[in-house]
C-alpha positions as CSV (number, residue, x, y, z in Angstrom):
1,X,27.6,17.4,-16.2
2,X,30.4,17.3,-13.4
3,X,28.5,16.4,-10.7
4,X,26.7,13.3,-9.7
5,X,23.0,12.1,-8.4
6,X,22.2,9.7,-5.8
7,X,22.8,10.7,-2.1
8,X,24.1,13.8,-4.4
9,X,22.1,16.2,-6.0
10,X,23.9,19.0,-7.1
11,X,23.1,17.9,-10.9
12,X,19.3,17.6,-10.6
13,X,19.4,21.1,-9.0
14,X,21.3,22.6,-12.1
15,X,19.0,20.9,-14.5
16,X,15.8,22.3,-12.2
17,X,16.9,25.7,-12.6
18,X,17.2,25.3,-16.3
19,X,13.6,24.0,-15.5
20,X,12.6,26.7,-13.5
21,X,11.9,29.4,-16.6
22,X,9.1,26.9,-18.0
23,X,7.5,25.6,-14.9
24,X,4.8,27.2,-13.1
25,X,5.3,29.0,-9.6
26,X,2.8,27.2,-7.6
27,X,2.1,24.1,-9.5
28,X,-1.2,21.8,-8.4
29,X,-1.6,18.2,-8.1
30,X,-4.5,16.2,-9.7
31,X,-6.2,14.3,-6.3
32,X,-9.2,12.3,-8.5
33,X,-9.6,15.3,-11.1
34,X,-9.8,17.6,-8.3
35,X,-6.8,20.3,-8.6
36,X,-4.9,20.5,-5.2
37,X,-3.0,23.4,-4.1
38,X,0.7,22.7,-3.9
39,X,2.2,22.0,-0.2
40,X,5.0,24.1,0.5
41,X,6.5,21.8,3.2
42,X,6.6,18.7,1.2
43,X,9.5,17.5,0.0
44,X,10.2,16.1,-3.4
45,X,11.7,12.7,-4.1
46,X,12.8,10.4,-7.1
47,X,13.9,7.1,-6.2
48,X,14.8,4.5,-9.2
49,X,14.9,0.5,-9.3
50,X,17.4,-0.9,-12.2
51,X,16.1,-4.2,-12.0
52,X,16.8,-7.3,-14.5
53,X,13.5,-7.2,-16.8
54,X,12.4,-3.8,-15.9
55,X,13.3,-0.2,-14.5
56,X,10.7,1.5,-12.0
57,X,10.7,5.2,-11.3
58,X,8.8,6.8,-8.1
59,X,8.0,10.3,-7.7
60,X,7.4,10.9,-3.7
61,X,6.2,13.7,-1.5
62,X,7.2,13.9,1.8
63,X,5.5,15.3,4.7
64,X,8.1,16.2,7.4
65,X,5.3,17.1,9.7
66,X,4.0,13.6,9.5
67,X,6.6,11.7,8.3
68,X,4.7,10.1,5.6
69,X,5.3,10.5,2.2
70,X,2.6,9.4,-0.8
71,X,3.5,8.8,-4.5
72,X,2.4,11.0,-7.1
73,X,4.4,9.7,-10.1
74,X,5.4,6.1,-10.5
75,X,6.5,4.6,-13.9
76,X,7.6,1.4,-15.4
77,X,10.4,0.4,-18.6
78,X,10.8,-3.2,-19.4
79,X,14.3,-2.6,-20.2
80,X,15.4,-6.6,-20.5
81,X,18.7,-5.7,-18.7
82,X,19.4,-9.4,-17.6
83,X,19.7,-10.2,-21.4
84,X,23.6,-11.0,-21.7
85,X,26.2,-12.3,-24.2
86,X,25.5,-16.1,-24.1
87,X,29.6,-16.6,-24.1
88,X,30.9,-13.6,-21.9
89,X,27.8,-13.4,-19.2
90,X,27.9,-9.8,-20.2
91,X,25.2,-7.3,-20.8
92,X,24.8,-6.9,-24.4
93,X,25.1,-3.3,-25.8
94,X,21.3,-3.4,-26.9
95,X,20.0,-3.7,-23.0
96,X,22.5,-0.5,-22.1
97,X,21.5,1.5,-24.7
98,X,17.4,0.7,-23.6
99,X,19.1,1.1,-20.1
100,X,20.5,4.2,-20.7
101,X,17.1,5.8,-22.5
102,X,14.9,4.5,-19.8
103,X,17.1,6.1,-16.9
104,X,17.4,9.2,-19.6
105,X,13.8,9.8,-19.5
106,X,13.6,9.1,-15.4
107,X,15.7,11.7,-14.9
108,X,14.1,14.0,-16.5
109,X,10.7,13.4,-15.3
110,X,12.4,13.6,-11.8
111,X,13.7,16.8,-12.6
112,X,10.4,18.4,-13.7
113,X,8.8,17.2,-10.3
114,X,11.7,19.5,-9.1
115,X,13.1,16.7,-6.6
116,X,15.7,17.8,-3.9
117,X,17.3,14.1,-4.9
118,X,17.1,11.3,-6.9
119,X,18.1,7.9,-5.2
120,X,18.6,4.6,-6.8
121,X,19.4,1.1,-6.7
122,X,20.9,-1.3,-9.1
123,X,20.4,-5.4,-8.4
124,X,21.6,-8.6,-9.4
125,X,21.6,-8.4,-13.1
126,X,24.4,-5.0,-12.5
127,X,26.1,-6.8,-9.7
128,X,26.7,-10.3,-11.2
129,X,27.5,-9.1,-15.0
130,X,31.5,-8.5,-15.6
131,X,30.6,-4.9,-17.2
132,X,28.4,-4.0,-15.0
133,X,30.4,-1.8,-12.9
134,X,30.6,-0.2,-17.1
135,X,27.5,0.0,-17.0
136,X,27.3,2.3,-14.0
137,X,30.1,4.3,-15.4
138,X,28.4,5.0,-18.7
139,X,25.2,6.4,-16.7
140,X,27.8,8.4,-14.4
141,X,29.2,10.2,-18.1
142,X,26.0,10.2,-20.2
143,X,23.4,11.1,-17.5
144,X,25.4,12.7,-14.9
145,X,23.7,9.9,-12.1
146,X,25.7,7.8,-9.8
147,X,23.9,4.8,-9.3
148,X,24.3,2.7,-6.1
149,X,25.3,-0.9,-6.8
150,X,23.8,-2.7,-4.0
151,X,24.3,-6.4,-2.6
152,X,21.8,-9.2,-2.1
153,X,21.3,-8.8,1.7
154,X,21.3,-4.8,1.2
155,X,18.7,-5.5,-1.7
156,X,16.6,-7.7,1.1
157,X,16.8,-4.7,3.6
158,X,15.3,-1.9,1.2
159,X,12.6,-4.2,0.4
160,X,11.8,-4.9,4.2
161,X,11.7,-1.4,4.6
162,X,9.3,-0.9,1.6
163,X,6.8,-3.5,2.7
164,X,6.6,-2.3,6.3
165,X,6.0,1.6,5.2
166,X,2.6,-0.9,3.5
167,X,1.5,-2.8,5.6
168,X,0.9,-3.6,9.4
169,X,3.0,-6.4,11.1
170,X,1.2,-6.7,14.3
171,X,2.6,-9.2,16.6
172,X,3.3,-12.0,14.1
173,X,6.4,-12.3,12.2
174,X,6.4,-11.6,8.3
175,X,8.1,-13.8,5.6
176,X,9.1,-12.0,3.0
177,X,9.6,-13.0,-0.5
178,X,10.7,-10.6,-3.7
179,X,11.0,-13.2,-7.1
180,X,13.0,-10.8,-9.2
181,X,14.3,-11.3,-12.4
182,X,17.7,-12.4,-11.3
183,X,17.5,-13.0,-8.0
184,X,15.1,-14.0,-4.8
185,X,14.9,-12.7,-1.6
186,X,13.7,-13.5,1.2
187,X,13.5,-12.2,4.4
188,X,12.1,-13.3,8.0
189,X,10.8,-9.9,9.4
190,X,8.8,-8.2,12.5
191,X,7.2,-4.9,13.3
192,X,11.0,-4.3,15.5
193,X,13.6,-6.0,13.5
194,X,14.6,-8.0,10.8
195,X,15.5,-11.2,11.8
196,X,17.3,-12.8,8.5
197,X,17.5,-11.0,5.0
198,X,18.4,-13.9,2.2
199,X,19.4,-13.0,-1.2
200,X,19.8,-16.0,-3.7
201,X,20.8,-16.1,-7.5
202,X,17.3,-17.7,-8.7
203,X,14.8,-15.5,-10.6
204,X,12.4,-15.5,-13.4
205,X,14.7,-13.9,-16.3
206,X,17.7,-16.2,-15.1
207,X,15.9,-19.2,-15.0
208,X,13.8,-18.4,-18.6
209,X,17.4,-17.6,-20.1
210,X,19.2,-20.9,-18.5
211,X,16.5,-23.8,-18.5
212,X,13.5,-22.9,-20.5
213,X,13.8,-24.6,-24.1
214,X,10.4,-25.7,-25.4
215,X,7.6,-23.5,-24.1
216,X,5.0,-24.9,-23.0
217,X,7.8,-26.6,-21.1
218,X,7.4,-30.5,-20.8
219,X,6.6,-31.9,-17.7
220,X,10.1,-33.6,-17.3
221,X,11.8,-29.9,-17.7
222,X,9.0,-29.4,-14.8
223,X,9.8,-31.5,-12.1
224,X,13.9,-31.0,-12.8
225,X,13.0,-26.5,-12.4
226,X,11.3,-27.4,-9.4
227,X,14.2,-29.3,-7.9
228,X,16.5,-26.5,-9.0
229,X,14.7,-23.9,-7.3
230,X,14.4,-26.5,-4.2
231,X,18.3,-26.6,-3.8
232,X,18.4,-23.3,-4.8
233,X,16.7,-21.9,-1.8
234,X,17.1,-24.1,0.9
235,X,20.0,-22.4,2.4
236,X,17.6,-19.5,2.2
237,X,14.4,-21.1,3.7
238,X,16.7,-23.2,6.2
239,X,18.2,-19.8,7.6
240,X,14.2,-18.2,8.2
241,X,13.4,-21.6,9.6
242,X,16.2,-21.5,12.6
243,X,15.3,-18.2,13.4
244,X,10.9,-18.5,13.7
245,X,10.8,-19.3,17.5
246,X,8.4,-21.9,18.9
247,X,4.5,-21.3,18.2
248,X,5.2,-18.5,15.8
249,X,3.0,-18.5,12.4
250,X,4.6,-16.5,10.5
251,X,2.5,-14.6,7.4
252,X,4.0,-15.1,4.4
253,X,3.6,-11.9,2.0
254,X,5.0,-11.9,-1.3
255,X,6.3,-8.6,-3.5
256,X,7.2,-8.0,-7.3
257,X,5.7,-8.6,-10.6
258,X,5.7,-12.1,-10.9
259,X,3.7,-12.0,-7.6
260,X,0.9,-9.3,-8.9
261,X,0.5,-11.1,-11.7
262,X,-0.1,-14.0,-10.4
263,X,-2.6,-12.4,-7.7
264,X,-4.3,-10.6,-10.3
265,X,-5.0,-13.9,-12.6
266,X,-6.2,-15.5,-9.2
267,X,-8.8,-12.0,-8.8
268,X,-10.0,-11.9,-12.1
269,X,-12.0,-15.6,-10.8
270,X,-13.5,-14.5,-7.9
271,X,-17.3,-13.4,-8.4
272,X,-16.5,-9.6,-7.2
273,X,-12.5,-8.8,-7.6
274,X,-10.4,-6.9,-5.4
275,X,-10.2,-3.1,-6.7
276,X,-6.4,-3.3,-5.9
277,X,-3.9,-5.8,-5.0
278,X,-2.1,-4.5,-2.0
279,X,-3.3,-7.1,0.8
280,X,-5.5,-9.9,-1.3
281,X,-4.5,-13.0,0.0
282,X,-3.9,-16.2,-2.3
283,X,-4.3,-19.6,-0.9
284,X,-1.6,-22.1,-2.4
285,X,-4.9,-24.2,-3.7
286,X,-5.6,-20.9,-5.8
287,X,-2.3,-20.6,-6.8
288,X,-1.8,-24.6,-8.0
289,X,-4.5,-23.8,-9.9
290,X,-3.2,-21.0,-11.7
291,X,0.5,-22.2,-11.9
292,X,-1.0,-25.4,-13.7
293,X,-3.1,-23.2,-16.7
294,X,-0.2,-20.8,-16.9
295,X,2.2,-24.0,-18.0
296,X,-0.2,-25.6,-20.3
297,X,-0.2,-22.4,-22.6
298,X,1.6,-21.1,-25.3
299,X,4.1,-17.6,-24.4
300,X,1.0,-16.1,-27.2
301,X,-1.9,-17.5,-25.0
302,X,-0.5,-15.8,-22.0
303,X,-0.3,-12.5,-23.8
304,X,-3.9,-13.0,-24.7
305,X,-4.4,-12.6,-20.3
306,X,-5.2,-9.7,-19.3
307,X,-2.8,-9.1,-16.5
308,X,0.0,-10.1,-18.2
309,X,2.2,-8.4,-20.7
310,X,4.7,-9.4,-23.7
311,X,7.5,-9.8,-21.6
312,X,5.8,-11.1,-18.6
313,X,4.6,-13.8,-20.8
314,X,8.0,-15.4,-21.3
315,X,9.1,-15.4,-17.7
316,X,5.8,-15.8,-15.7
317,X,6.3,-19.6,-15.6
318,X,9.8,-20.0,-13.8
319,X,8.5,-17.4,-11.6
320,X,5.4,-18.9,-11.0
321,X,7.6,-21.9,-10.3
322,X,9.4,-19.9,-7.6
323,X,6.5,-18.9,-5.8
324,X,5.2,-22.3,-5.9
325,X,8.2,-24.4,-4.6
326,X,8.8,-21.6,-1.7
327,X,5.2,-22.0,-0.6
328,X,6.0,-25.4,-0.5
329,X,8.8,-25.5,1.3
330,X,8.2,-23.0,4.0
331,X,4.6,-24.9,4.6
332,X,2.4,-22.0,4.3
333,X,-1.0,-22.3,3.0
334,X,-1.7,-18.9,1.8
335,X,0.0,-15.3,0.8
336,X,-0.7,-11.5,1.0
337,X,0.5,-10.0,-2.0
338,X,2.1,-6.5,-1.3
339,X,2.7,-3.5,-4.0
340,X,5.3,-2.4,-1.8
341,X,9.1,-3.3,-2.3
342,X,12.5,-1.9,-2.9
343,X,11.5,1.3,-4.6
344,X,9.7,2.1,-1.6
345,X,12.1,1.6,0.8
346,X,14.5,3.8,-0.8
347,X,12.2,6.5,0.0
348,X,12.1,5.3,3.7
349,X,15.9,4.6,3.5
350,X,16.3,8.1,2.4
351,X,13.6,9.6,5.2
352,X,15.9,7.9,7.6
353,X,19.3,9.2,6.6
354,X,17.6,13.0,6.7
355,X,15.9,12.5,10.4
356,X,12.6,12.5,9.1
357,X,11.8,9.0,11.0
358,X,13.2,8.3,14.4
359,X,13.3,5.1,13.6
360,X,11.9,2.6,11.0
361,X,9.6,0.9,14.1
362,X,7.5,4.2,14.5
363,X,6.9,4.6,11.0
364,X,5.3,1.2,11.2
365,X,3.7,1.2,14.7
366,X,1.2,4.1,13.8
367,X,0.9,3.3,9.9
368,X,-2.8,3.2,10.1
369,X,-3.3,6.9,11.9
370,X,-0.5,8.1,9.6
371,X,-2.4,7.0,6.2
372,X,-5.6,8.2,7.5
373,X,-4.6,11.8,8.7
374,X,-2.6,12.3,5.0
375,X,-5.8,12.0,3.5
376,X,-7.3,14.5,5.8
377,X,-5.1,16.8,4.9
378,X,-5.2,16.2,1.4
379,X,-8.7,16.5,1.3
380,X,-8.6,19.9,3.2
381,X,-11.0,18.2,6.2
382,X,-11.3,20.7,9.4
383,X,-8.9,17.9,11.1
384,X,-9.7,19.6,14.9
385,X,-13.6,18.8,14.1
386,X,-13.0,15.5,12.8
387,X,-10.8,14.9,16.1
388,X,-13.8,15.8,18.1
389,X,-16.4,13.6,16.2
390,X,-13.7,10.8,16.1
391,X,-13.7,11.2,20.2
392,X,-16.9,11.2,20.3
393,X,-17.6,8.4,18.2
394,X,-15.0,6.1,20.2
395,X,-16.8,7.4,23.7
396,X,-20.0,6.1,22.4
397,X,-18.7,2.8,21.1
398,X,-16.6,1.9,24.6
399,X,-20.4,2.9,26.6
400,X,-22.5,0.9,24.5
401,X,-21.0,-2.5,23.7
402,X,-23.6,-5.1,24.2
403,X,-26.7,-2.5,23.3
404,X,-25.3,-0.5,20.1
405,X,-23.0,-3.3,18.8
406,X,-21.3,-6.6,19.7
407,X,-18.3,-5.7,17.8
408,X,-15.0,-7.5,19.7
409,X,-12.5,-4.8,18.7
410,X,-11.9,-5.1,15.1
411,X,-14.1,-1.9,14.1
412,X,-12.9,0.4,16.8
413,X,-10.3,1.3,13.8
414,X,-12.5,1.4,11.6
415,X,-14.7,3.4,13.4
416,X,-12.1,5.9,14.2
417,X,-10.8,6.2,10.6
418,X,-14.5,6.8,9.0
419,X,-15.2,9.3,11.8
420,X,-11.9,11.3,10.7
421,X,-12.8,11.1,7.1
422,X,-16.6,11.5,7.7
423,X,-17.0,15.3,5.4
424,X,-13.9,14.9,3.1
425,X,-16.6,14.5,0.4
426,X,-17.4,18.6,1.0
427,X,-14.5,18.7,-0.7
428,X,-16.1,18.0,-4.0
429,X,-19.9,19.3,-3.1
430,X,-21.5,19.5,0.4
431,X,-24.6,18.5,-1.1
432,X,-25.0,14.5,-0.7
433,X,-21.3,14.9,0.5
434,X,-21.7,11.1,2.2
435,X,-21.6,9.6,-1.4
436,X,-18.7,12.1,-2.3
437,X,-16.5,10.9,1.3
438,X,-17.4,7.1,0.1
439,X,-16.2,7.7,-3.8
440,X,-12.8,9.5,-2.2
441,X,-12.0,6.7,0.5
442,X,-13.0,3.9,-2.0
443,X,-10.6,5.5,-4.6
444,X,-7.8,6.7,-1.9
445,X,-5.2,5.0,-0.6
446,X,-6.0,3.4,3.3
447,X,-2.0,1.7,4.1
448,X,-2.3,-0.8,6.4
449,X,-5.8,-1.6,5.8
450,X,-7.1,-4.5,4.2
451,X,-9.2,-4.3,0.8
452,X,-12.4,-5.6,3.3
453,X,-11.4,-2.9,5.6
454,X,-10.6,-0.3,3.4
455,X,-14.6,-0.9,2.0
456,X,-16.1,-1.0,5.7
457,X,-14.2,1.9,6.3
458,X,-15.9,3.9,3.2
459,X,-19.3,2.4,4.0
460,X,-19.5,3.6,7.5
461,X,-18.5,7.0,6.4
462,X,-21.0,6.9,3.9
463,X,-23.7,5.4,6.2
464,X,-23.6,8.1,9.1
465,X,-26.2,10.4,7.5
466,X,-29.5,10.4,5.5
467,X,-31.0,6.4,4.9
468,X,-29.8,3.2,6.3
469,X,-28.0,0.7,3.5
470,X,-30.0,-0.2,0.6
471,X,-29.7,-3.6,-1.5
472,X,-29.1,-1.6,-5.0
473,X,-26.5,0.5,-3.1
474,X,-22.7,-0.2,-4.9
475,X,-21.1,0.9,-1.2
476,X,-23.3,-1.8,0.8
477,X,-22.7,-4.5,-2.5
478,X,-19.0,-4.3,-1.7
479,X,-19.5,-5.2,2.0
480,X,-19.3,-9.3,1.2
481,X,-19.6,-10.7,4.0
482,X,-22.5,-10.5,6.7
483,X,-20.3,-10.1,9.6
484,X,-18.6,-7.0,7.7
485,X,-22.4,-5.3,6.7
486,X,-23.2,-5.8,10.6
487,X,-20.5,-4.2,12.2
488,X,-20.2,-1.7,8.8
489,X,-24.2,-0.8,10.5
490,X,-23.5,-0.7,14.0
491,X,-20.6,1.6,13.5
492,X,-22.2,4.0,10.8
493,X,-24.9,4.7,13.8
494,X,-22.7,5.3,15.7
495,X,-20.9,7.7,13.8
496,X,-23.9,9.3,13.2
497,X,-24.9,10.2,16.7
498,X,-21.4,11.2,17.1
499,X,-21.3,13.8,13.7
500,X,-24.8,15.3,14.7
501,X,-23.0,16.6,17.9
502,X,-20.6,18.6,15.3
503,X,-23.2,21.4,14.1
504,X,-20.9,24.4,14.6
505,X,-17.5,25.4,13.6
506,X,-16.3,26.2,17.5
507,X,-16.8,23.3,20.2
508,X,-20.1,23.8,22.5
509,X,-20.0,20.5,24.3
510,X,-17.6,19.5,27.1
511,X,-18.7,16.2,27.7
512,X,-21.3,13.3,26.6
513,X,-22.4,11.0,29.1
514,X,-23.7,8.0,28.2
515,X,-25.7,5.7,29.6
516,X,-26.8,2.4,27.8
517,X,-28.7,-0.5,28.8
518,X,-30.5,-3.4,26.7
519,X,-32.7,-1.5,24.5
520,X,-32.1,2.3,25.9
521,X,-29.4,4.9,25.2
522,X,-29.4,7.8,27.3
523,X,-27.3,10.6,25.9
524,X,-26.7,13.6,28.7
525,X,-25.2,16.7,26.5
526,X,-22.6,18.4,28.9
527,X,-21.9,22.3,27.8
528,X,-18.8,24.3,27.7
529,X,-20.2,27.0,29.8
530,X,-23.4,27.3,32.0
531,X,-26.9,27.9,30.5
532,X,-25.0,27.4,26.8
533,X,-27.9,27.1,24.3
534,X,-27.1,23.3,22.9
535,X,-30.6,22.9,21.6
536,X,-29.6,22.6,18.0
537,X,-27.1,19.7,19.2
538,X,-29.8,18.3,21.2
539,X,-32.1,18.4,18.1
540,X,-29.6,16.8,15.7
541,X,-29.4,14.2,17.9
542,X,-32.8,13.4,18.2
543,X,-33.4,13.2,15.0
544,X,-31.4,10.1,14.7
545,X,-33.8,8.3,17.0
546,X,-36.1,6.8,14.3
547,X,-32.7,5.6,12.7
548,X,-31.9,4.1,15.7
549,X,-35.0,2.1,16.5
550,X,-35.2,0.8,13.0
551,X,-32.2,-0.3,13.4
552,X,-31.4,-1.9,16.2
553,X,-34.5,-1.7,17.9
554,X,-32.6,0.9,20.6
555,X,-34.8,3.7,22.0
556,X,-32.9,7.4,22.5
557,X,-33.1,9.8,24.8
558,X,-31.4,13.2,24.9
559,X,-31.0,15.3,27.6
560,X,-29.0,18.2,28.7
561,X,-27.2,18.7,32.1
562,X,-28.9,21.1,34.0
């Protein structure tokens, strides 16, 4: 193949069009067993991570519209890459070959997604080998892909990017911290810039390969890791440190496999786990506790855990190490774990070069209402209906604070997000479609939300029709705390008042006013036109009356103007 693939694509459109005979014309995705017609504006990316222990493939598509994108293929090859001649430092022929098959078989899963490009990265264990730049030549002439050989600080950039297309920043600055196998980075970040991106040579392969002897490792071999890592990464943590100004508390968030596993053994103790990983916090005491039962055990005890895998096994413990000391050092008490990292950000990276983000900042300032209205589209939801029950609903809960909930902010959000995905359960049956719109948004991705929020959110959309939260319901189970199932209540009412006002497929109302005092809500039902027949609006919403007074003990009246 003459041509190459990374910023260039000319090679993966050759190889499409000898796709294109076999492939179907309109093909359909898969969104929870529920065939989805293809979107002709999307556009397809591949972006590929040559790591040190493993290779990761992601198959995006992009909405230019929105300028979001969501992944619809991601795979994994523990390709040992950071394996290398114990004389020369150089990767051994054996991790090229498993190398080369792995990005063989990337390529042409890309290719049957019929991406416009495929973009990569390759890390430390490519950049600090003396035939890596071989390497990359031998994927140039076998596979026809030019890989992009990228530096530390370039390495901590992509993975800023990735983590903020995941996850809000807010006001407060972001530590964070990417254990790879050969290298660690970390970065000090906010939602507008990023203030330091560290990359130093300490990771969980390299460490494994250099210092671990006897496994499990004696508590000597212990203490002298942890001062490695120590004097490894204080240039690193001393550089984040100058540059946190005065009262700042940062969050520290923490990416990559070493990470997840860890997060995951730290789950699998709590009485009701996290579904997914993406935003569980870990406090160091957790961790301690983990780190100490992970370095008591054989490599074939940790295999025996569930979250961890062969490989995994051997290297968990320098990594866990890693995390620990950092923790440590930078004084933080807990970590959010994030599922978000490089890969990711090559897909931003690459949205940027095209235009399709004005600026990173954007893409992270309205992450929440971006996540929510791709799953309104995926799910085929009326979105100018949902816009006018979401209005609604937020009219309602500015009027009535103090009568219909004492919420202090938090579940306006929340509020807003249920109210947008309130019918995407018609998608699978409009009969009981509330339990349907609770299975999708539990099972669908919420960026930006917490696991707690991402529940609340399902529960109120659940909740805003038919009867009030039951004990033996799973959806009201998941709600842990009290505080959550409160304002989960208060907002799923009003919800409800808001969706009975949505009765017809055209707009009838021009206004609600709303008048609320201890006790009493007085809804006044404004009409687009004069003498307008609103009597089935004005009957929905009395029928949420009884609701209402059960409870929260608030009587409802309904009237219509004029």
């Amino acid at each position: 193949m003459a041509s190459a693939v990374s910023g260039r694509v000319d090679s993966v459109a050759a190889l499409t069009l000898m796709l294109d005979a076999e492939a179907p014309a309109q093909p359909t995705e898969q969104n929870n067993g529920v065939p989805q017609a293809a979107n002709p504006d999307l556009r397809r990316i591949a972006a590929i991570d040559i790591g040190t222990n493993s290779f990761h493939l992601l198959v995006a598509a992009v909405d230019p519209k929105l300028r979001t994108f969501r992944i619809i293929q991601a795979e994994k090859a523990t390709t040992r890459l950071g394996e290398r001649d114990p004389e020369t430092g150089e990767i051994t022929s054996a991790a090229m070959q498993r190398g080369l098959e792995a990005l063989r078989q990337f390529r042409d899963l890309a290719v049957s997604h019929r991406v416009e490009q495929i973009v990569t990265a390759a890390t430390s264990a490519v950049r600090e080998a003396p035939n890596g730049r071989d390497f990359l030549q031998s994927i140039l002439d076998d596979l026809g892909m030019e890989v992009d050989l990228v530096s530390g600080p370039e390495e901590a950039r992509l993975i800023y990017l990735g983590v903020l297309s995941g996850m809000p920043f807010g006001d407060r600055p972001h530590l964070l911290l990417d254990i790879g196998g050969g290298s660690t980075e970390l970065i000090l970040a906010d939602g507008r810039d990023a203030r330091a991106l560290t990359s130093t040579r300490v990771g969980a392969v390299r460490l494994q390969r250099d210092f671990v002897r006897d496994d499990p490792m004696p508590p000597q071999r212990r203490s002298f890791l942890q001062a490695f890592i120590q004097g490894s990464l204080e240039p690193a943590v001393d550089k984040v440190r100058r540059r946190i100004k005065p009262g700042e508390t940062p969050v520290l968030v923490a990416t990559s496999g070493t990470a997840m596993a860890i997060g995951s053994l730290a789950a699998s103790e709590e009485e009701r786990p996290p579904r997914k990983l993406h935003g569980y916090r870990v406090t160091r005491q957790r961790l301690n506790k983990v780190v100490d039962r992970l370095i008591t055990m054989t490599p074939e005890q940790r295999r025996e855990l569930a979250p961890i895998n062969d490989r995994r096994a051997e290297i968990i413990v320098p990594g866990a190490l890693i995390l620990q000391t950092t923790m440590k050092m930078l004084g933080v008490e807990d970590l959010v774990l994030s599922e978000r990292a490089l890969r990711e950000g090559l897909i931003v990276d690459w949205m940027l070069r095209q235009g399709l983000l004005e600026d990173r900042f954007s893409f992270q300032s309205s992450i929440r209402q971006r996540t929510v209205i791709h799953q309104v589209q995926r799910f085929g939801v009326n979105q100018s209906r949902a816009e006018r029950v979401a209005s609604h609903a937020l009219s309602l809960y500015d009027a009535t604070r103090g009568v219909m909930h004492d919420d202090s902010g938090e579940g306006r959000e929340l509020l807003w997000a249920a109210a947008m995905l309130h019918s995407c359960g018609q998608h699978i049956n409009i009969s009981a479609y509330h339990k349907h719109t609770w299975y999708l948004i539990r099972h669908g991705e919420l960026l930006g939300y917490s696991e707690a929020e991402h529940l609340m959110v399902a529960a109120i959309a659940r909740y805003h029709r038919r009867s009030l939260p039951k004990k033996r319901h799973e959806s009201w189970q998941l709600v842990a705390t009290r505080e959550n199932r409160r304002c989960v209540l208060q907002m799923a009412l009003l919800l409800r008042l808001s969706a009975a006002l949505d009765r017809r497929p055209e707009p009838v109302i021009s206004a609600l006013r709303i008048h609320a005092v201890k006790g009493t809500l007085d809804l006044e039902i404004v009409p687009e036109r004069v003498n307008q027949n609103v009597s089935l609006e004005q009957w929905s919403l009395e029928s949420c009356a009884e609701v209402l007074k059960e409870a929260v003990g608030v009587n409802l009246r309904v009237s219509v103007q004029g």
